[in-house]
Backbone as JSON Lines, residues from 0, in Angstrom:
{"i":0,"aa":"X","n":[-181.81,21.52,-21.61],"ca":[-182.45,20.49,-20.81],"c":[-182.93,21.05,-19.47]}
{"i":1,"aa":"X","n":[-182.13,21.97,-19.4],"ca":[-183.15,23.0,-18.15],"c":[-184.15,23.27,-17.85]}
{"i":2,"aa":"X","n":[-184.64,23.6,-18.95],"ca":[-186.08,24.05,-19.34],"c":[-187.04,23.04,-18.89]}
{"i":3,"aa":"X","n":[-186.67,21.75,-19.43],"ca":[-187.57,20.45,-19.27],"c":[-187.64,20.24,-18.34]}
{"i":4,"aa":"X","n":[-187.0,20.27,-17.57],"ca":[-186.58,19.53,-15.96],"c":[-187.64,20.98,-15.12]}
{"i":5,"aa":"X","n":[-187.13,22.26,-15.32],"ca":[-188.21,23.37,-14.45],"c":[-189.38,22.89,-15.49]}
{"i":6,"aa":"X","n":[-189.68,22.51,-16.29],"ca":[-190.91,22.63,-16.98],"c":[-191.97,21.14,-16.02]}
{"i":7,"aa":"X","n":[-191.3,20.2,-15.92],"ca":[-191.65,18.9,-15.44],"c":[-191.6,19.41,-14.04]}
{"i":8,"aa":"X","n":[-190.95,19.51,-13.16],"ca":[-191.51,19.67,-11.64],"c":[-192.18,20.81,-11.24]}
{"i":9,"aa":"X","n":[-192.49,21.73,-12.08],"ca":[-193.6,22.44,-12.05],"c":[-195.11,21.68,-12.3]}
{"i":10,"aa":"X","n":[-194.88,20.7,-13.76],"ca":[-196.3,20.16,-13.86],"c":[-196.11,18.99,-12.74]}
{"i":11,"aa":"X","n":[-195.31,18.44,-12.33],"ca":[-195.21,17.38,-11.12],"c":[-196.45,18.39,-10.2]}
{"i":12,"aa":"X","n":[-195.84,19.14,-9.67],"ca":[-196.39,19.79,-8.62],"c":[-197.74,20.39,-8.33]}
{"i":13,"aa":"X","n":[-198.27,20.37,-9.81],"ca":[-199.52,20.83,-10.11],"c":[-200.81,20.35,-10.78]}
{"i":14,"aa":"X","n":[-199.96,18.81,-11.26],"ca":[-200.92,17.48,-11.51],"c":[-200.15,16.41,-11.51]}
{"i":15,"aa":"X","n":[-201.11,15.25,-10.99],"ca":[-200.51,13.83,-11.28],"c":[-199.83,13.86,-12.79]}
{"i":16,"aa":"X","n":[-199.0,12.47,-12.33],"ca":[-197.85,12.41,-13.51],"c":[-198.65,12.15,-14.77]}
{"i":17,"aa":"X","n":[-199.91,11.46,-14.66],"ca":[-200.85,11.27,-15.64],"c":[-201.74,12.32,-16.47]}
{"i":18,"aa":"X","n":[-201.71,12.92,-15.52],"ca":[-202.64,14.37,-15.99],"c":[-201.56,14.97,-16.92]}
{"i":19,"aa":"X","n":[-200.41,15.18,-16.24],"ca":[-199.0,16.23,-16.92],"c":[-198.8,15.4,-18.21]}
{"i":20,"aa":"X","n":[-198.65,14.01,-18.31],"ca":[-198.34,13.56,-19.53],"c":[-199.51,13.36,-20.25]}
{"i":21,"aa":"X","n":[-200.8,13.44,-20.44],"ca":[-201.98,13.5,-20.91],"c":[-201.99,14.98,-21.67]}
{"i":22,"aa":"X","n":[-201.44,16.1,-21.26],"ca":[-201.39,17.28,-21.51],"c":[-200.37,17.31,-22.77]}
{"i":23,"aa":"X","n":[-199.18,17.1,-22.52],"ca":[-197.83,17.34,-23.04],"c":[-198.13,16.31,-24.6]}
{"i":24,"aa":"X","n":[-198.96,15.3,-24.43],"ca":[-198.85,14.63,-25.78],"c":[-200.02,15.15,-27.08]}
{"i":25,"aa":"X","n":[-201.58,15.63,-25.83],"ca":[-202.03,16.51,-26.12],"c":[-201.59,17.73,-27.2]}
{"i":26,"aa":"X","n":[-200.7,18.62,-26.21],"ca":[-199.77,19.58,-26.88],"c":[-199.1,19.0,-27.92]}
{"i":27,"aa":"X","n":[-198.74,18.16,-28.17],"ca":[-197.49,17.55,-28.8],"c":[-198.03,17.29,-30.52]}
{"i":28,"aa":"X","n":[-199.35,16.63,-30.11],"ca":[-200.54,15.98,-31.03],"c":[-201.08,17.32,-31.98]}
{"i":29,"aa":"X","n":[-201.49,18.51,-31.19],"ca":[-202.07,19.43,-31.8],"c":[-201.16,19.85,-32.66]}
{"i":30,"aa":"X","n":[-199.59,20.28,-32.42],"ca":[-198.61,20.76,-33.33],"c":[-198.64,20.07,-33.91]}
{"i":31,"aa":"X","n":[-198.7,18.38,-34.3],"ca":[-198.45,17.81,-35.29],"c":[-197.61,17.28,-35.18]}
{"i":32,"aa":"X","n":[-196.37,16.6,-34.13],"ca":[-195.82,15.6,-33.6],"c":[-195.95,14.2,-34.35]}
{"i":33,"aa":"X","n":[-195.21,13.46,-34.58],"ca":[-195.43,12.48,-35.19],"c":[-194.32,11.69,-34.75]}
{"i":34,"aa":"X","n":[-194.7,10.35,-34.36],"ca":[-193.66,9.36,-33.78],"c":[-194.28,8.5,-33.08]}
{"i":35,"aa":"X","n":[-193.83,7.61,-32.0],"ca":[-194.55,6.99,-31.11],"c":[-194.43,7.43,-30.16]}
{"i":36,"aa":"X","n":[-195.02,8.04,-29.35],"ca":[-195.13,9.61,-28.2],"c":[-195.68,8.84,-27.1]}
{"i":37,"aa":"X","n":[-196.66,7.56,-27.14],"ca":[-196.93,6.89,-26.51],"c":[-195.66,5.87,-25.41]}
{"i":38,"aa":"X","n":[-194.59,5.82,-26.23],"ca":[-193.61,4.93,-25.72],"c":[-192.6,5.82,-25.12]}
{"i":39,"aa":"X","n":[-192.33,7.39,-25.29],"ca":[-191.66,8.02,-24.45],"c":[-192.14,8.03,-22.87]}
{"i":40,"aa":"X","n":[-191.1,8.58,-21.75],"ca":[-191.31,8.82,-20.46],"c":[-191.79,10.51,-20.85]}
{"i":41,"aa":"X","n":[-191.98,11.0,-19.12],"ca":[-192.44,11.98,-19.71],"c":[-191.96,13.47,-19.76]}
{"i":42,"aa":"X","n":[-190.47,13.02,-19.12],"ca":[-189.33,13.77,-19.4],"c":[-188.78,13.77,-20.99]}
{"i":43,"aa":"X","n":[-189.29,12.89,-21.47],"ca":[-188.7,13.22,-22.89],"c":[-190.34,13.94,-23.89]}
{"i":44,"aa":"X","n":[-190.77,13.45,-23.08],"ca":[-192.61,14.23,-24.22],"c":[-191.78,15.91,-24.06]}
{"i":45,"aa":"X","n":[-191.79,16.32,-22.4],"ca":[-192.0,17.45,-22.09],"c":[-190.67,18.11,-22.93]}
{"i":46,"aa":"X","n":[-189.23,17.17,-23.46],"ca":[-188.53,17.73,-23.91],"c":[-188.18,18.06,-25.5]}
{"i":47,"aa":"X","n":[-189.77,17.37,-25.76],"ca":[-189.76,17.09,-27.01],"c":[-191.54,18.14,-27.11]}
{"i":48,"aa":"X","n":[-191.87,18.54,-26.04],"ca":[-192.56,20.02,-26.28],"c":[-191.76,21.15,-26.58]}
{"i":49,"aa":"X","n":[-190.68,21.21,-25.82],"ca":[-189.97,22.4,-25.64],"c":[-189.15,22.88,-27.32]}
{"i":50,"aa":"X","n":[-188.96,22.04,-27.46],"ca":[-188.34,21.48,-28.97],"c":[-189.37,22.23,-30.19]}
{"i":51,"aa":"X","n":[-190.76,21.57,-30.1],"ca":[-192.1,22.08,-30.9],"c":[-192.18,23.47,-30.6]}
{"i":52,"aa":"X","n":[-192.14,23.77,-29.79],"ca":[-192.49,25.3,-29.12],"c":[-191.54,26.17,-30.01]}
{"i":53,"aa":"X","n":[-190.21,25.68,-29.6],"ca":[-189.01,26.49,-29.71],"c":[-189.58,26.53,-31.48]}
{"i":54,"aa":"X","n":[-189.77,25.22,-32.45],"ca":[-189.76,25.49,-33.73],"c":[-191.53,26.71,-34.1]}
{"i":55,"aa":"X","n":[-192.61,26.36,-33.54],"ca":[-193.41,27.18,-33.22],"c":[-193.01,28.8,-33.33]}
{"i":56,"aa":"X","n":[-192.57,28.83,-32.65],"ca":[-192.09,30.37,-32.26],"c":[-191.17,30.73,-33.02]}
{"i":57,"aa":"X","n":[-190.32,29.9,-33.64],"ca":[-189.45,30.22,-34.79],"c":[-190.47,30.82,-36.03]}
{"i":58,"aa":"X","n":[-191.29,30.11,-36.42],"ca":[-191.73,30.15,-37.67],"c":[-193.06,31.12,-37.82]}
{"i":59,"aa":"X","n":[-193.67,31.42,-36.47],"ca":[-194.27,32.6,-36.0],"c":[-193.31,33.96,-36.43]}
{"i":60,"aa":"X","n":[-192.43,33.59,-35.74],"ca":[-191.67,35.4,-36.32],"c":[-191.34,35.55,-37.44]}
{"i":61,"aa":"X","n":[-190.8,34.06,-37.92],"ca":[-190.54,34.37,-39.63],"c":[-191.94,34.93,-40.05]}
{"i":62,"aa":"X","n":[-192.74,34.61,-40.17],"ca":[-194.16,35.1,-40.75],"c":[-194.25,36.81,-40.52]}
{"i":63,"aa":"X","n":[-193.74,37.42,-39.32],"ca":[-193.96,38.16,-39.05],"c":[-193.21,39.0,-39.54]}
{"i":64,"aa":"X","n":[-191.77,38.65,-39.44],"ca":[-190.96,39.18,-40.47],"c":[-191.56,39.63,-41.53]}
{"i":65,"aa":"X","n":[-192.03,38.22,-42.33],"ca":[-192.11,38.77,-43.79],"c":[-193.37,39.44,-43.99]}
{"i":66,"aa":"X","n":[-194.47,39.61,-43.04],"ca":[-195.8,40.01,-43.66],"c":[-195.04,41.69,-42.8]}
{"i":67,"aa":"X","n":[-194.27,42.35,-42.02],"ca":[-194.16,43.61,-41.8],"c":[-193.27,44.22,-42.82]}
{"i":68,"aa":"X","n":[-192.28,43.32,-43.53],"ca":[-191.85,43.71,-45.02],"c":[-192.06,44.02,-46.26]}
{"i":69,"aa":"X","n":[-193.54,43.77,-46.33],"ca":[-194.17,43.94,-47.59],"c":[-195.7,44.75,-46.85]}
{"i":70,"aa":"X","n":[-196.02,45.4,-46.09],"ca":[-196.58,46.17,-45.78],"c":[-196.41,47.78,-46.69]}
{"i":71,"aa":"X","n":[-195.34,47.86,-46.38],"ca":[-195.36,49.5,-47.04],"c":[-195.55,49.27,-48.66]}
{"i":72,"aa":"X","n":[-195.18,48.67,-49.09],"ca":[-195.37,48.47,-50.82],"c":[-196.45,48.58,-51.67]}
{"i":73,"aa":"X","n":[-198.03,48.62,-50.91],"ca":[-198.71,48.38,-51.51],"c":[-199.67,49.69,-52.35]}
């Protein structure tokens, strides 16, 4: 929950609360988020980016994993 909280008063600080949550559902939307994202605050969007990201980046390395494993074989 760290993350969210430096993640949020950073975008506090660098756009209205509207702009920051316009972004984050944005983000949220492109991964493919699904829920009512509209009815969260925007401490929970931004903690429910961090969440997408984290699975993002999970499934990025798996890929990477497996396509540098079957490289030499061919």
């Amino acid at each position: 929950m760290d993350e969210t909280r430096t993640i949020e008063a950073i975008m506090r600080q660098e756009t209205t609360p509207r702009e920051a949550r316009e972004e984050v559902l944005s983000f949220l939307r492109d991964c493919s988020v699904e829920g009512d994202l509209d009815s969260l605050g925007l401490t929970e969007l931004i903690y429910a980016m961090v969440v997408a990201r984290q699975r993002l980046h999970g499934l990025l390395a798996e890929r990477g994993e497996g396509q540098g494993e079957g490289e030499g074989h061919g």
